[in-house]
C-alpha positions in Angstrom: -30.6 45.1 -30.2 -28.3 41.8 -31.0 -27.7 41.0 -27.4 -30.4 39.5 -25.3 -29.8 38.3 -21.3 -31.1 35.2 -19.1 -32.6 35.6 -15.7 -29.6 32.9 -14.7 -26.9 35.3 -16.4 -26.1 34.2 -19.8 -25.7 36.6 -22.4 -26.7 35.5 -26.1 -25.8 37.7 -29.2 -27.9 37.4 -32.5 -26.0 39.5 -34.8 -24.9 36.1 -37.0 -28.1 34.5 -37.8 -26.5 31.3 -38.7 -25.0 31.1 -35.3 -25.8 33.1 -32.3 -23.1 33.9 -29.8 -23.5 32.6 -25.6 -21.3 33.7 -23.2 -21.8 34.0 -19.4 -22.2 38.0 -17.9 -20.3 40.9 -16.0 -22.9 40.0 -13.0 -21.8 36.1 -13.7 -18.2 36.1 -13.1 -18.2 38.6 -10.7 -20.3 36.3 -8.4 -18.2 33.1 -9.5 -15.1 34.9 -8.9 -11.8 33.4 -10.3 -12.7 31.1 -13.7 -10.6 28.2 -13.4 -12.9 25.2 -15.3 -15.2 25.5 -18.2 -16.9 22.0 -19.4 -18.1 22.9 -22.6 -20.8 21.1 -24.9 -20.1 18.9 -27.5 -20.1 20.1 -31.2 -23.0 18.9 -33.2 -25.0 18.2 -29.6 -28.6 19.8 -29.6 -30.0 21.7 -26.7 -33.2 22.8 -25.5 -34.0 26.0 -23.9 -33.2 26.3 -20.5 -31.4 22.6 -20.5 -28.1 22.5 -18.9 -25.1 22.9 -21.4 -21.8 23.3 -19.4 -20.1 23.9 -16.7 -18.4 27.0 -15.5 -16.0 26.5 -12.3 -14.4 29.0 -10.6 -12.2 29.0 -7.0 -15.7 30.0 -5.2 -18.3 27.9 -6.6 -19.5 26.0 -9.9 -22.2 26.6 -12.1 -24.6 25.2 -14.7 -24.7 27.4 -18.0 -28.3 27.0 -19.4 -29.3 27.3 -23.2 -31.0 30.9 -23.6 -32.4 29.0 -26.6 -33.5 25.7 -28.5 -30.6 24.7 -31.2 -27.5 22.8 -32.4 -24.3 23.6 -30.7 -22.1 24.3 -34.3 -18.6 25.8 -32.3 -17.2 26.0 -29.0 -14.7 28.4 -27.4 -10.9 26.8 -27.5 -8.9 29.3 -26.1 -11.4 29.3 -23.3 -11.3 25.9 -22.8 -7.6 26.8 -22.7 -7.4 29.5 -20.7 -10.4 29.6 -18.8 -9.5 33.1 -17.3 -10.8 34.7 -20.8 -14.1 34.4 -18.7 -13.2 36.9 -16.1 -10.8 38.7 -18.2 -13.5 39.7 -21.4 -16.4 37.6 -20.5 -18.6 40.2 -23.4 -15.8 39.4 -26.0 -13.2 36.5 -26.1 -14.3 34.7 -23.3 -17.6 33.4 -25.2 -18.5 29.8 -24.6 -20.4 28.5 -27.5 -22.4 29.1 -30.6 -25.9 27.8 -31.3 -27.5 27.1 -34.8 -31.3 28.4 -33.2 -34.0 26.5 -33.9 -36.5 28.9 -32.6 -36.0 32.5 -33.4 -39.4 33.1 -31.3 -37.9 31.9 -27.9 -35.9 35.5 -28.2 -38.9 36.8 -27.1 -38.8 35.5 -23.8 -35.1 37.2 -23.0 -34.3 40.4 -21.5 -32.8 43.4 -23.4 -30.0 45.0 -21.5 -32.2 47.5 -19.5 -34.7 44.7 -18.0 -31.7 42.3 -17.4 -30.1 46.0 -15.6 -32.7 46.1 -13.3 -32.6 42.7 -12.5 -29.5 42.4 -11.6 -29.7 46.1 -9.5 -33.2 44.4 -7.6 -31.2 40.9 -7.1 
């Protein structure tokens, strides 16, 4: 299993060990509705877990994006900064926000695989 969920709907993918994957959930946009903002963090910025690290606005409401885990941002989505849309469009795919250099491998323990974060989302 690469891909490991938040409570607060952040996906993070693991497969690239030198920089893991975080991008915002089905569940996510279909609560925000239309994507029309994304503040992204800075490149080179370091994060802790469950710290604030953008900002994704849509035509409903705005919300924080939180780290899943401790690290160094080392890339952040253009094209979604571009086209924000890519959030709502292929939010599991092209409409990633940022990579993360983890500091921690160990805080994966504390996120959900896809059938926990499944049920949370069905009990929410």
């Amino acid at each position: 299993m690469t891909t490991m969920y938040t409570p607060d709907h952040e996906w993070i993918n693991i497969e690239d060990h030198e920089a893991a994957t975080v991008g915002i959930t089905l569940h996510a946009q279909d609560a925000l509705g239309d994507v029309v903002f994304v503040d992204l963090p800075e490149v080179g910025r370091s994060f802790k877990k469950g710290e604030v690290s953008g900002v994704v606005e849509s035509v409903k409401a705005a919300a924080d994006i939180y780290m899943p885990v401790s690290g160094e941002i080392v890339e952040v989505n253009e094209a979604l900064r571009a086209d924000p849309s890519l959030a709502n469009s292929d939010p599991l795919g092209n409409g990633w926000f940022f990579k993360v250099k983890v500091s921690d491998m160990a805080e994966f323990e504390g996120l959900l695989d896809a059938p926990a974060y499944d049920a949370l989302v069905k009990n929410a």
